[in-house]
C-alpha positions as CSV (number, residue, x, y, z in Angstrom):
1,X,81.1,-22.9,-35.6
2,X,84.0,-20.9,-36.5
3,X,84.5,-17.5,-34.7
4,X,84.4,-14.2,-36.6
5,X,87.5,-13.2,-37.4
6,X,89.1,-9.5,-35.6
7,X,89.3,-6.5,-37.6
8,X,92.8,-6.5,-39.0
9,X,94.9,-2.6,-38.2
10,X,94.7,-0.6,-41.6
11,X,98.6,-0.8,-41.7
12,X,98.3,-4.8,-42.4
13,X,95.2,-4.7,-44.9
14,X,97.1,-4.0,-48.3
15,X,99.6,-7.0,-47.4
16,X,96.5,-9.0,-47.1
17,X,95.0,-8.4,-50.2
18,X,98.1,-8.8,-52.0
19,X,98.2,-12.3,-50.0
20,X,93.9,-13.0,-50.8
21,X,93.4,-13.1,-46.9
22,X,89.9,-11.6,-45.9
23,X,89.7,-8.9,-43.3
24,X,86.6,-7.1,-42.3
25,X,85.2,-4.1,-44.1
26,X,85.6,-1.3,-42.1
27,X,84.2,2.5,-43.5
28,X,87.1,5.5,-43.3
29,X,87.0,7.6,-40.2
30,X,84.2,10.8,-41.1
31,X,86.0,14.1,-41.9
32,X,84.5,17.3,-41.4
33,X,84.1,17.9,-45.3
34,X,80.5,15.8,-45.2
35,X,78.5,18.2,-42.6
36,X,75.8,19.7,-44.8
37,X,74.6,21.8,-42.0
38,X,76.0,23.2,-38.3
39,X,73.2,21.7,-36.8
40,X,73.2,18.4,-37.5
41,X,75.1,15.8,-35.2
42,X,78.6,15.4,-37.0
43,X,82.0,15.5,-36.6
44,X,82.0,19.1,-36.3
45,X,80.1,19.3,-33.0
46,X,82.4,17.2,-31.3
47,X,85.4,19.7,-32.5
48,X,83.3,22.9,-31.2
49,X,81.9,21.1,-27.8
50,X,85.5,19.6,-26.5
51,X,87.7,22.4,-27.8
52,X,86.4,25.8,-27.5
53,X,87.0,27.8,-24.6
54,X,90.5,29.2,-22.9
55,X,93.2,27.4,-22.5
56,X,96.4,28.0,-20.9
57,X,99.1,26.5,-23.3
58,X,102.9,25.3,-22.7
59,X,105.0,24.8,-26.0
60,X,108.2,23.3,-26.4
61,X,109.4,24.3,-30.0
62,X,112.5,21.7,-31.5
63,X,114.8,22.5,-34.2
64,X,114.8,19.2,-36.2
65,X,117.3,20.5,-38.6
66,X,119.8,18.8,-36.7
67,X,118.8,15.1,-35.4
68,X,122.4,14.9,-33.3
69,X,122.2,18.6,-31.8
70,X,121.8,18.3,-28.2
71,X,120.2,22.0,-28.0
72,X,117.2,22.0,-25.5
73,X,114.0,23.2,-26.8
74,X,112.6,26.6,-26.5
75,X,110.1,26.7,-23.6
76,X,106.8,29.0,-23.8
77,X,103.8,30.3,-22.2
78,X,100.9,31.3,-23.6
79,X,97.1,31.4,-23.8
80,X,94.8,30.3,-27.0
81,X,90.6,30.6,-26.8
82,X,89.0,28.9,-29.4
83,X,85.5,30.6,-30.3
84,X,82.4,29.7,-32.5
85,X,82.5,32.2,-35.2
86,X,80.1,31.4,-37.3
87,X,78.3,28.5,-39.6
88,X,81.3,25.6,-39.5
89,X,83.8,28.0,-38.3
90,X,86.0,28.4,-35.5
91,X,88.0,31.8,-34.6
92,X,91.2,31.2,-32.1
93,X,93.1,33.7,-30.3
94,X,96.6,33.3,-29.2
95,X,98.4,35.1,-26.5
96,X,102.1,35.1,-26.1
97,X,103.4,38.5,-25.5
98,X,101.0,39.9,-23.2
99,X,101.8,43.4,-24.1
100,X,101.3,42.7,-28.0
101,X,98.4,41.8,-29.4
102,X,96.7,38.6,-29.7
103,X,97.8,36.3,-32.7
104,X,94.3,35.4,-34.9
105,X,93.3,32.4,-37.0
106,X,90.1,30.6,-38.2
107,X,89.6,27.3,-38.6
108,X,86.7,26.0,-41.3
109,X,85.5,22.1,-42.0
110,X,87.6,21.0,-45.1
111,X,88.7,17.9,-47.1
112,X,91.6,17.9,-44.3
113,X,89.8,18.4,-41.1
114,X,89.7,14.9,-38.9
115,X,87.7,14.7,-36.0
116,X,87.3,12.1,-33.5
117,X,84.6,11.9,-31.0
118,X,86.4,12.9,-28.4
119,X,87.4,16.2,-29.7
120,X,90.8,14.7,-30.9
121,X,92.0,16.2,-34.6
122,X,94.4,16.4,-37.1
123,X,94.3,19.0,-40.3
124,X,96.4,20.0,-43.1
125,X,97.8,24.1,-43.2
126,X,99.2,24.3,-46.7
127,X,99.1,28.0,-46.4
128,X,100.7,27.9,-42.9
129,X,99.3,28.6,-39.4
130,X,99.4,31.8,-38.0
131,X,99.9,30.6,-34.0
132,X,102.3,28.4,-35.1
133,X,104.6,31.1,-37.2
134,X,104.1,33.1,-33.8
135,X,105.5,30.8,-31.6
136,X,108.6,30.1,-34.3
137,X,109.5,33.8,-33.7
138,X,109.2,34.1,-30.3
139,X,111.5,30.8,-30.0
140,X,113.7,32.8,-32.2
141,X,112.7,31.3,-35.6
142,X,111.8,32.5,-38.6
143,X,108.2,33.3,-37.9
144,X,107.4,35.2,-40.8
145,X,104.5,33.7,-43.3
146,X,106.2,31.8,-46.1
147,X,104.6,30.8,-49.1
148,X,106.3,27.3,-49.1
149,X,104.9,26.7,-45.4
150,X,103.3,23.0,-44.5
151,X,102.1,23.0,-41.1
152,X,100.6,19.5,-40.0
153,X,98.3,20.0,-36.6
154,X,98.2,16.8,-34.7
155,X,95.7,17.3,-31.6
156,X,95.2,14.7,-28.9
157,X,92.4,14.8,-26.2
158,X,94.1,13.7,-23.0
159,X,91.2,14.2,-20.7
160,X,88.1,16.4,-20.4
161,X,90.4,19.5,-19.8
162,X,93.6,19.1,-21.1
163,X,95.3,18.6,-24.7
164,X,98.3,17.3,-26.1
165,X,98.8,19.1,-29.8
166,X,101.5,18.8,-32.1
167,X,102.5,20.8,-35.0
168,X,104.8,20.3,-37.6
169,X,106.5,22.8,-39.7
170,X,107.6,22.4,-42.7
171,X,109.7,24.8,-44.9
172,X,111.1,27.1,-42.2
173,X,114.4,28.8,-40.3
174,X,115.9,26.7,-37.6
175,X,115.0,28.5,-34.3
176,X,117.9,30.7,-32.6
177,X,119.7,30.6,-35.6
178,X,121.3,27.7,-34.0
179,X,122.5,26.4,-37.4
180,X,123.8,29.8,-38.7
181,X,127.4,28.9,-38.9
182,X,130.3,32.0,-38.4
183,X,127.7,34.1,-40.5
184,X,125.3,34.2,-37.8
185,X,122.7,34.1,-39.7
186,X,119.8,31.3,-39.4
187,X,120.2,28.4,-41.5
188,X,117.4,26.8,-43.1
189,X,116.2,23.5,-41.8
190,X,117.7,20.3,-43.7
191,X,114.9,18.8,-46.9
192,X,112.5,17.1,-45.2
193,X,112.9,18.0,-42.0
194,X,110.4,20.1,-39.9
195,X,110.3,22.6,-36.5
196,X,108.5,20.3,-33.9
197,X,106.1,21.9,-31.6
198,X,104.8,20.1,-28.8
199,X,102.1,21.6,-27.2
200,X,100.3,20.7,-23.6
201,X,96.6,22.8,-23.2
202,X,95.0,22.9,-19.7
203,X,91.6,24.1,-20.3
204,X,91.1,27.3,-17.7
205,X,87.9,28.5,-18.8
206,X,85.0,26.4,-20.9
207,X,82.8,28.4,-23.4
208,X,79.8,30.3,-22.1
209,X,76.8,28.9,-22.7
210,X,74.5,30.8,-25.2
């Protein structure tokens, strides 16, 4: 008897139904949007369980503006807890300038919120992201809030205590001002171009048990 035929990558399925080749069904990752109640098992507990906590964080922030400048990235230090704040909310604190205060944000379950089981995500910021206009203007950016901001928050579970995140940023200064021209002034970055921030997470302290 023939053998069942492999599940065929997502990228390849609407070439095959143009074509009439079958390929298995196979249901849409869950997104946070469908919890009907903290308490239930969804994707939601896997965000809370494998990323709250403290974590010491290392950012390297690119200026994308110009894809054949050879400037190095801005390095950074900083920390970021993640805390349960309430029903399908997260509250995150972020720690870059130890003698100003902490940068806050909240995080809620939305249409835009994938989770993996792992803890891995990726969400939409149409509004912007506050940690991620903070570490713009310590690089030297443009960090204030801007209402044409698109941050994109890619977040990758590399093992049980440490992260790989990613954040695009759309609609912002180049960082240093390194485009400014004789003006000195920073330029903005080119259409369709974003900042880059690649971040590493090492977790140094793991939530407290209730």
């Amino acid at each position: 008897s023939a053998s069942a035929a492999a599940p065929v990558p997502w990228e390849l399925r609407g070439k095959m139904r143009v074509l009439g080749l079958p390929f298995s069904p196979r249901a849409p990752p869950p997104r946070c949007s469908s919890v009907s109640s903290p308490n239930e098992a969804s994707p939601w507990d896997a965000l809370t369980s494998f990323n709250t906590g403290t974590w010491r964080g290392r950012a390297l922030v690119y200026d994308r503006s110009d894809l054949f400048s050879c400037a190095p990235p801005v390095d950074l230090s900083f920390t970021h807890t993640v805390s349960e704040s309430g029903a399908l909310e997260l509250a995150t604190a972020t720690q870059i300038d130890s003698s100003a205060a902490p940068v806050l944000h909240g995080q809620q379950a939305s249409a835009s919120l994938d989770v993996d089981l792992d803890g891995s995500f990726s969400d939409e910021h149409p509004d912007g992201l506050l940690h991620a206009d903070a570490l713009i203007a310590a690089a030297g950016g443009d960090g204030g809030a801007d209402d044409g901001r698109l941050v994109l928050e890619h977040s990758l579970a590399a093992s049980d205590g440490e992260r790989w995140r990613c954040l695009l940023v759309y609609g912002c200064d180049d960082v240093g001002g390194a485009g400014g021209g004789a003006g000195g002034g920073a330029a903005t970055t080119a259409a369709g171009a974003p900042l880059v921030c690649s971040i590493f997470f090492t977790l140094t302290s793991p939530p407290t048990s209730s």
